[in-house]
N, C-alpha and C positions, 0 to 999 in steps of 0.2 A: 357656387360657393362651396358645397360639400365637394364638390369633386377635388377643387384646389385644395381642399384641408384635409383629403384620401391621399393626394399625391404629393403633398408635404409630411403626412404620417410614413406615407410607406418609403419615404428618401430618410428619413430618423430612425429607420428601424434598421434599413438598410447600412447604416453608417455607427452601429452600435457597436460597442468592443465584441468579441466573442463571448459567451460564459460557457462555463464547461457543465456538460449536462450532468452527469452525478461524480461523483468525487471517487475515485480506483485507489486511492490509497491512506491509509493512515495519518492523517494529518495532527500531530499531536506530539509532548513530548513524551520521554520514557521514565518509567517507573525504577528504582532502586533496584529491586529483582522484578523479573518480569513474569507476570502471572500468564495464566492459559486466555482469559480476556482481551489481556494486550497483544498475547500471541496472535491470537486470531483478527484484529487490526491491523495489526501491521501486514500480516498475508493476506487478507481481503477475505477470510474463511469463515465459518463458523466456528463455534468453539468444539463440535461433535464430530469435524470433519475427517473423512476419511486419509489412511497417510498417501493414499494415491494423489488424493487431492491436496492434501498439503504439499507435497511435494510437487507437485503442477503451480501452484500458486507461489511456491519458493522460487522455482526455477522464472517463472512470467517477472518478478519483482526483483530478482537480483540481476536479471538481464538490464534493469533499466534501471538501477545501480550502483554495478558493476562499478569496482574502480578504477581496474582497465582502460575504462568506458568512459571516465570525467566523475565518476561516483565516487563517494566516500569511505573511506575504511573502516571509521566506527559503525557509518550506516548498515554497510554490508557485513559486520559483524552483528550487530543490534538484527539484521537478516536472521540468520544464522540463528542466532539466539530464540528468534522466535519459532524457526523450526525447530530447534530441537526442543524447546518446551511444547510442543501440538504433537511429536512422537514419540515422549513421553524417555528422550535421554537424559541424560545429568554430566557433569562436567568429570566426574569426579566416579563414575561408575566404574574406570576399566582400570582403575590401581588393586595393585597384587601384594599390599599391602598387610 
């Protein structure tokens, strides 16, 4: 009897959708302006994170998408967006105003 109810356990386990072990990216929507919190969400970084590493975690995340690619254009601007608030640019810095 338990073995029948081992080998019917272990065919339900067998036959289960996948689940994804932890979660790579931001799953969530966007804030109005994007603070260094949300920054760091959407690149998978911490908020302290070096621009080596931010820029490694831009590059991993805009590879997968890319609009190129089947990705979005807001998304991969909302990218964008979140690097330059974790290395500390502004929109609006290089006018000769």
């Amino acid at each position: 009897m338990a073995g029948k109810y081992g080998i019917q356990a272990w065919q339900s386990f067998k036959t289960r959708p996948p689940r994804p072990r932890s979660r790579r990216f931001y799953d969530g929507g966007f804030q109005p302006t994007m603070t260094r919190r949300e920054a760091a969400l959407i690149l998978g970084v911490r908020e302290g994170a070096a621009a080596d590493k931010v820029r490694e975690a831009h590059r991993r995340v805009m590879v997968a998408n890319h609009p190129d690619a089947g990705g979005s254009h807001y998304l991969a601007s909302k990218i964008n967006e979140a690097k330059d608030v974790m290395l500390g640019k502004t929109k609006n810095s290089g006018s000769a105003f």
